[in-house]
N, C-alpha and C positions, 0 to 999 in steps of 0.2 A: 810769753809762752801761751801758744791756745791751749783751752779746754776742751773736753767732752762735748760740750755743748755748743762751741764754736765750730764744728767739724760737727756732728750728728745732725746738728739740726740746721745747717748753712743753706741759705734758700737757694743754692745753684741743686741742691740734693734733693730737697721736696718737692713733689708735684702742687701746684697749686689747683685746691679743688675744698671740698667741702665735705668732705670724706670724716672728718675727722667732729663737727657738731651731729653726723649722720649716726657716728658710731655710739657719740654721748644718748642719744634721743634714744638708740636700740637695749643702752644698757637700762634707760631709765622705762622703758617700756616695757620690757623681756622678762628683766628682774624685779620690773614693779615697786621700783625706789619713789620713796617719796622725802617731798625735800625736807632738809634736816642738815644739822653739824655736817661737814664732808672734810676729811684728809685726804690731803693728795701727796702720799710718801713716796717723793722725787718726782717732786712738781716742777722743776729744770726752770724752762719758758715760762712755764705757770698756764700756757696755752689751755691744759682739758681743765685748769680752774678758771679759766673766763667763760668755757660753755657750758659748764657744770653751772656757773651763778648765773649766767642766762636762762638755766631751767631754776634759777630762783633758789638755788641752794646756798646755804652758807656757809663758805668757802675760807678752809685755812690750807695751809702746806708745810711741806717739810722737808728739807732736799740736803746734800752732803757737799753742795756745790755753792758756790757765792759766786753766782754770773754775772757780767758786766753788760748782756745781753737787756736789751729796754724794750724790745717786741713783746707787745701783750702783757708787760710788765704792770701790771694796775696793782693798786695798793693793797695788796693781799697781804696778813701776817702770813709769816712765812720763817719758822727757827730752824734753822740749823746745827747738826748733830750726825757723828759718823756710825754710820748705819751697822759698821761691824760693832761695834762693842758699845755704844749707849744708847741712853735713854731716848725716847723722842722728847720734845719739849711740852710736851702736855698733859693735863690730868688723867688720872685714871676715870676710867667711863666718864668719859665727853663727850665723844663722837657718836651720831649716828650711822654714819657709812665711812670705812674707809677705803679708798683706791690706792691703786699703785699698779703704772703700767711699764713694764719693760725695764724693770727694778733691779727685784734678787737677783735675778742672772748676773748683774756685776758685783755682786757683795760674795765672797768666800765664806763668811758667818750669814750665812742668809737666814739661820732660826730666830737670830734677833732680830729683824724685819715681822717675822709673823710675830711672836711673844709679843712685839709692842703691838703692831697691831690689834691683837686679844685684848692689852691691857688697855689703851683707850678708848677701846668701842665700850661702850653702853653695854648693859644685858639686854641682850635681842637686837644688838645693833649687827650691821652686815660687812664683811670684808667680802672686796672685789680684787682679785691679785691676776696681772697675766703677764706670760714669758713667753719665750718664745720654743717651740716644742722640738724638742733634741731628738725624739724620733723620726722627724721630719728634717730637720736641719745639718745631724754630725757628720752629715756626709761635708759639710762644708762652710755653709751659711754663716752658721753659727759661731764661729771663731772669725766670722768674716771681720766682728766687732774687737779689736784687741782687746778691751775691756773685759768682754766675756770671760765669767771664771765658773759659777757655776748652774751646768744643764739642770734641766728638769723634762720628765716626762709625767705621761699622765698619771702614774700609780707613784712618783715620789711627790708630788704636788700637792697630793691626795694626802699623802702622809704628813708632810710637813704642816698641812693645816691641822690634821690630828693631831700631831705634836704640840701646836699652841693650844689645844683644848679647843678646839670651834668644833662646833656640834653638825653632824651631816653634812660636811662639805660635798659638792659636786666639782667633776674636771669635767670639761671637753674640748675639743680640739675647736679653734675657731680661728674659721678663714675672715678675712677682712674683704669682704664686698659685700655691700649693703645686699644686695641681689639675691646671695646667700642665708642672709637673715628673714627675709620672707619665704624662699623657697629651697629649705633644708636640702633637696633632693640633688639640688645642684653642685652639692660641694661636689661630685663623682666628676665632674666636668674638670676639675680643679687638680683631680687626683688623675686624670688622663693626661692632662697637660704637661703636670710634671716627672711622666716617663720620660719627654722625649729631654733631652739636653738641648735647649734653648738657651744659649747666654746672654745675661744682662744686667745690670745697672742695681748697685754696683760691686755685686759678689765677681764678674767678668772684666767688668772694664774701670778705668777713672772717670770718663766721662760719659754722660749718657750719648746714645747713637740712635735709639729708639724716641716714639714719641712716647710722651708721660702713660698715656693711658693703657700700651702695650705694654712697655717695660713694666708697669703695676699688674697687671695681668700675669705675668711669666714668675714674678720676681714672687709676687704672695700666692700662688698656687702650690710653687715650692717651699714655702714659708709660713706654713700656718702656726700660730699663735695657742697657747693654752691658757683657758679662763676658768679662772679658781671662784667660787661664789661659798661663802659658808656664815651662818650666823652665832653670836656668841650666845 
C-alpha cells in the first residue's frame, strides 16, 4: 500500500526547479534565522532538512510517517511519534528554530503540534508553521488533498499560536514565488489571475497538460499559503 508520501511527493507531480533552496534562503534572510538546533515537524523526504543544513543548521526531524522513500534521505535523526496525541521525541528547550511546512492541516488535534512545538524551543527560540490558507482555497483546493482535515485562516492561526503561549505571533498570507518576496506589490498580479477560472494541474486534471512553469503560475496564484512566525 502507498503512502502520503509516495503519491505527494511522486516526481511525475513536482516541477523540477530550485524553488524550494530559494524559499529556504528567504526564510533565513526575512526572518533573520541564524543557525542553531532546527526541527523540521514532518520532515517526510527530509528534503527542506538537506537545504536548511546547507545554510549550516543543525538539523533533526520528526515526522508521523516511516517512509521507504531514499531521496535526499541522509543521515538525519529523525523520531517518530503521532502528532495527534504524543509527545515529540525531544527535550524540552532544545531547539532553536522550529519549522513545519504543510503539517497541521492534516492532524485533527493540531494544538498538539503547536504545544510541542513551545515545549522544545528554547526561551526565545522561533517557530515557523505554514498551511495552506482556507480563505483562499475552500472553494476547492484544499480538500483537493484527502488527507486535509483541518483549515486554517489567518485569525485562527494567529490564535492557535496564542493558545501554545508563543509571544506576538504574526500571520500573513504568502504566495510562493521568489519574485514576490522581493517585490511585495506584486502579489495583486496573483490575486487578478485567480478571478478568472483557469484549470490546472492537479486540482483539474490527473495529468499535467500545461508546461511546469504555467501550471505553477495558475495553480499558487490560487493557492496561497499562510506563515506563522512567533517566538517563545
Amino acid at each position: 500500500m502507498k503512502n502520503y508520501l509516495d503519491i505527494a511527493y511522486d516526481k511525475n507531480r513536482r516541477p523540477v526547479s530550485d524553488y524550494d533552496q530559494k524559499f529556504v534562503d528567504n526564510l533565513i534572510k526575512s526572518l533573520d534565522l541564524k543557525p542553531g538546533k532546527l526541527l523540521d515537524i514532518g520532515c517526510g523526504i527530509k528534503r527542506t532538512m538537506n537545504l536548511f543544513k546547507n545554510r549550516n543548521f543543525e538539523v533533526f526531524g520528526a515526522d508521523i510517517l516511516k517512509s521507504n522513500l531514499n531521496e535526499e534521505n541522509n543521515n538525519f535523526e529523525v523520531k517518530y511519534s503521532n502528532f495527534e496525541n504524543e509527545k515529540i521525541k525531544y527535550d524540552d528547550n532544545y531547539f532553536d528554530i522550529v519549522f513545519s511546512k504543510s503539517v497541521v492541516e492534516h492532524v485533527r488535534n493540531s494544538s498538539n503540534i503547536f504545544n510541542e512545538a513551545f515545549r522544545v524551543l528554547k526561551p526565545g527560540g522561533v517557530a515557523i508553521i505554514l498551511t495552506p490558507s482556507w480563505r483562499h482555497t475552500y472553494w476547492g483546493p484544499f480538500y483537493m488533498d484527502p488527507t486535509h482535515v483541518t483549515p486554517f485562516t489567518e485569525s485562527s492561526l494567529f490564535d492557535a499560536m496564542k493558545f501554545a503561549n508563543f509571544e506576538e505571533p504574526f500571520v500573513k498570507v504568502f504566495y510562493q514565488f521568489p519574485i514576490i518576496w522581493k517585490f511585495d506589490f506584486l502579489k495583486i498580479f496573483c490575486k487578478f489571475l485567480s478571478i478568472f477560472p483557469i484549470p490546472y494541474f492537479p486540482m483539474h486534471f490527473k495529468k499535467k497538460i500545461y508546461p511546469d512553469n504555467f501550471n505553477t503560475l495558475i495553480r499558487f496564484s490560487n493557492e496561497p499559503m499562510l506563515l506563522a512566525y512567533a517566538k517563545k
